[in-house]
C-alpha positions in Angstrom: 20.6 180.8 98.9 21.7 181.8 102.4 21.4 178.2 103.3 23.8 177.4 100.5 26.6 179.7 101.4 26.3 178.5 105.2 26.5 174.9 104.3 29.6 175.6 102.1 31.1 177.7 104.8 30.3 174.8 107.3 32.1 172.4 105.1 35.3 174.1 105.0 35.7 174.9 108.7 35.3 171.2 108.9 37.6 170.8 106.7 39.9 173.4 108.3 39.7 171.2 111.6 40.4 168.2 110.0 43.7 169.8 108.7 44.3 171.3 111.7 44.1 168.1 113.5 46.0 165.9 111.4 43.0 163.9 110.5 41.4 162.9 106.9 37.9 162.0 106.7 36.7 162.8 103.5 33.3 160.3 103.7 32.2 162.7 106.6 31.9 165.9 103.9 30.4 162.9 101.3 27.7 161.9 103.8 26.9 165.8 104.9 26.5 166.6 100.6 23.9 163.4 100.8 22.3 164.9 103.8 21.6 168.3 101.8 20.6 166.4 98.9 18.0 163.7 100.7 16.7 167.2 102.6 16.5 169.1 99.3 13.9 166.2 98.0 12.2 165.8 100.8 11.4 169.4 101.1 10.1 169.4 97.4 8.5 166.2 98.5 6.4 168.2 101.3 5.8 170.6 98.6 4.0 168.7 96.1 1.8 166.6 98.9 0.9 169.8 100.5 -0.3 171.4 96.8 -1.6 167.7 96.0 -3.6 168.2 99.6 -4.8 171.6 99.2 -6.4 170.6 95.6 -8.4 167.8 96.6 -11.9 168.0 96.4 -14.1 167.6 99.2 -17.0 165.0 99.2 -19.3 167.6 99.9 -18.4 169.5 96.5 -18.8 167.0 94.3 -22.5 166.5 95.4 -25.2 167.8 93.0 -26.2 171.1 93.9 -29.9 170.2 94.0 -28.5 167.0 96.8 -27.1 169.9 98.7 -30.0 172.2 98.3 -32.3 169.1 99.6 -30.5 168.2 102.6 -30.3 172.0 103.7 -33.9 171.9 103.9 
């Protein structure tokens, strides 16, 4: 949860400067939480294509095994 903790840490030296600078913009730390979120799903996305990928079945394997044995010979 490294990534967490940096994020968080990010967030409030942002909001730090801000402070610091006189400046309010609190959609800026909205739109960085949507980042994370979108990121979050994709990753899991990536996850479940690359499982989905790795199960698939090759042509080859679903052939009879006397086919196979026939067109090794």
């Amino acid at each position: 949860m490294e990534s967490k903790s940096t994020l968080s840490h990010a967030k409030s030296q942002l909001a730090q400067l801000f402070q610091d600078a006189g400046y309010k913009l609190p959609g800026l730390v909205a739109y960085i939480d949507e980042l994370e979120q979108r990121k979050t799903q994709l990753e899991q996305e990536n996850s479940k294509l690359k499982s989905a990928s790795a199960r698939r079945t090759t042509p080859s394997s679903m052939m009879n095994s006397k086919l196979m044995d026939a067109l090794r010979e």
